[in-house]
C-alpha positions as CSV (number, residue, x, y, z in Angstrom):
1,X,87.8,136.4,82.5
2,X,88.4,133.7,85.5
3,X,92.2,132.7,85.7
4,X,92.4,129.3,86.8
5,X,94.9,130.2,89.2
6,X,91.8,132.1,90.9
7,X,89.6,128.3,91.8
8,X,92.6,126.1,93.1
9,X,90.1,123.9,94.4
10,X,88.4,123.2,91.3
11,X,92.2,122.3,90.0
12,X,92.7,120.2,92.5
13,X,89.5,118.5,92.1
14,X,90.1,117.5,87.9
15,X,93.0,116.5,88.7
16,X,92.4,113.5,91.7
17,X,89.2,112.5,89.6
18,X,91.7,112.1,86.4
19,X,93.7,110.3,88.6
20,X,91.3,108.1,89.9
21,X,90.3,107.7,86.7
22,X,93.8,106.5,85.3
23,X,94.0,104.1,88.6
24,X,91.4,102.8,87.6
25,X,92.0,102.1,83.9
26,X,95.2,100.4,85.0
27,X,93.3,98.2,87.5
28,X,91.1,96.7,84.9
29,X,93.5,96.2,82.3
30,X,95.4,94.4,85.8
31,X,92.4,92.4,86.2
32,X,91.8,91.7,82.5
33,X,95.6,90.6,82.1
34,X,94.9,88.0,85.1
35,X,91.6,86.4,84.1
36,X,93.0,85.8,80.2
37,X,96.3,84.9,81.9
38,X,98.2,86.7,79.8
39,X,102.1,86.5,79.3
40,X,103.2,90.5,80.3
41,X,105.7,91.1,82.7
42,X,102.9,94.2,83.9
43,X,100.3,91.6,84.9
44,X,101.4,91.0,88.6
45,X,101.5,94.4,89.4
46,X,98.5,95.6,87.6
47,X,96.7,92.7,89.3
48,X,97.9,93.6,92.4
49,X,96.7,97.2,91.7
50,X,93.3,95.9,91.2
51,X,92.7,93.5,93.8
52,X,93.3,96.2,96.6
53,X,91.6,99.1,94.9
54,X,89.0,97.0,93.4
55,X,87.2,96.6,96.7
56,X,88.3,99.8,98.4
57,X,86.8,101.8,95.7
58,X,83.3,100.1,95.9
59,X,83.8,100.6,99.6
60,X,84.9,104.2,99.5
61,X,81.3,104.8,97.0
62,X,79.1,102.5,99.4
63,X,80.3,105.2,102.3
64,X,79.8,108.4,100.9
65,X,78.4,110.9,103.3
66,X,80.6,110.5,105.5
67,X,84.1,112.2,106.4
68,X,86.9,111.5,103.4
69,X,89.5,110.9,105.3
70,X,86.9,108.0,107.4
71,X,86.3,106.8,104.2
72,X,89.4,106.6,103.4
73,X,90.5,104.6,106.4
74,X,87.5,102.3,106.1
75,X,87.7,101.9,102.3
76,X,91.7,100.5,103.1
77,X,90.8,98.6,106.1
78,X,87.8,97.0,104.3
79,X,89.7,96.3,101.5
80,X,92.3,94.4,103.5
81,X,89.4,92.2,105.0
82,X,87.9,92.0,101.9
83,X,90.9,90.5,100.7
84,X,91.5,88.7,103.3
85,X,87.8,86.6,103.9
86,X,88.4,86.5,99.7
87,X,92.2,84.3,100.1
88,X,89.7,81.9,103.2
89,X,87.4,81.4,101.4
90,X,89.3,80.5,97.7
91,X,91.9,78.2,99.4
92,X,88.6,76.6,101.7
93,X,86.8,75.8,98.6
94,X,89.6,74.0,96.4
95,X,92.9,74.2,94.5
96,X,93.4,78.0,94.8
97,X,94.0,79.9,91.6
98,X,94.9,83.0,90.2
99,X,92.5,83.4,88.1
100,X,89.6,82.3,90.7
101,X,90.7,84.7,93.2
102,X,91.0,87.8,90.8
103,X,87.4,86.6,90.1
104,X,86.2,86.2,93.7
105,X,88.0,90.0,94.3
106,X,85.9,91.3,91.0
107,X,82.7,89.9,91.7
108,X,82.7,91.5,95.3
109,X,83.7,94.6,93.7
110,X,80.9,94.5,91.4
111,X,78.5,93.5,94.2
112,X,79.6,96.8,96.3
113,X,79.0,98.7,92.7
114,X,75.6,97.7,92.8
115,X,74.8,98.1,95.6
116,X,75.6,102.1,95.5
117,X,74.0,102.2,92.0
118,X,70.7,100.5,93.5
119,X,70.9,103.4,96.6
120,X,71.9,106.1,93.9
121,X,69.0,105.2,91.6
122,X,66.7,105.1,94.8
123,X,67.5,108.7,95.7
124,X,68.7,107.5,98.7
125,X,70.7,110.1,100.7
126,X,73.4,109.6,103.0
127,X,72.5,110.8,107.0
128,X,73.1,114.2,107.5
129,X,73.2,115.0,103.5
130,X,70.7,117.5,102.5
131,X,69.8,119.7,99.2
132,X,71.3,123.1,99.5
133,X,69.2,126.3,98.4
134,X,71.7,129.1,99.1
135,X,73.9,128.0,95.8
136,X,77.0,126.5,98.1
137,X,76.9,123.1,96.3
């Protein structure tokens, strides 16, 4: 029998993708929270959550093939300018809101989504990804 001590990796994996998975949870309950405007003293933050990794998520997926730690850095980067072109564009159009940007922020996000679903369901692959026959991966 395997100890789990023995696949550290594998560990370490489960672990950031339950991570990810609770950062996420708490983004869209920050979203959700904004867009009914509730009264909770967590919806600042847990909007705040969401509008940065809202759109570095969906820019980290739209990457994928390339280096994590470049992804990384663009996924933030893009997020910031995502963010940024988001607040022009809200405060260009009108009376700026909360609840109009947090929608701006969630439709790009959902945009980005879809657009690595569409590729996914395609079977597009990333350059320089390939199937692997000798059972690495």
């Amino acid at each position: 029998m395997e100890s789990t001590t023995s696949r550290p990796s594998g560990i370490r994996s489960d672990l950031l993708w339950a991570l990810a998975g609770a950062v996420f949870a708490l983004a869209a309950t920050g979203c959700a929270l904004a867009i009914t405007d509730a009264d909770s003293s967590l919806r600042a933050p847990l909007a705040l959550l969401f509008l940065f990794t809202g759109p570095a998520g969906g820019l980290y997926a739209v990457t994928r093939g390339l280096d994590p730690a470049i992804r990384a850095t663009a996924a933030g980067t893009g997020a910031t300018g995502t963010l940024l072109l988001a607040s022009w564009l809200h405060t260009a159009t009108g009376p700026a809101s909360a609840t109009g940007g947090i929608t701006l922020v969630a439709a790009v996000t959902a945009l980005l989504f879809a657009a690595t679903a569409v590729r996914h369901r395609r079977g597009e692959r990333p350059k320089g990804e390939t199937d692997r026959t000798d059972g690495r991966g």
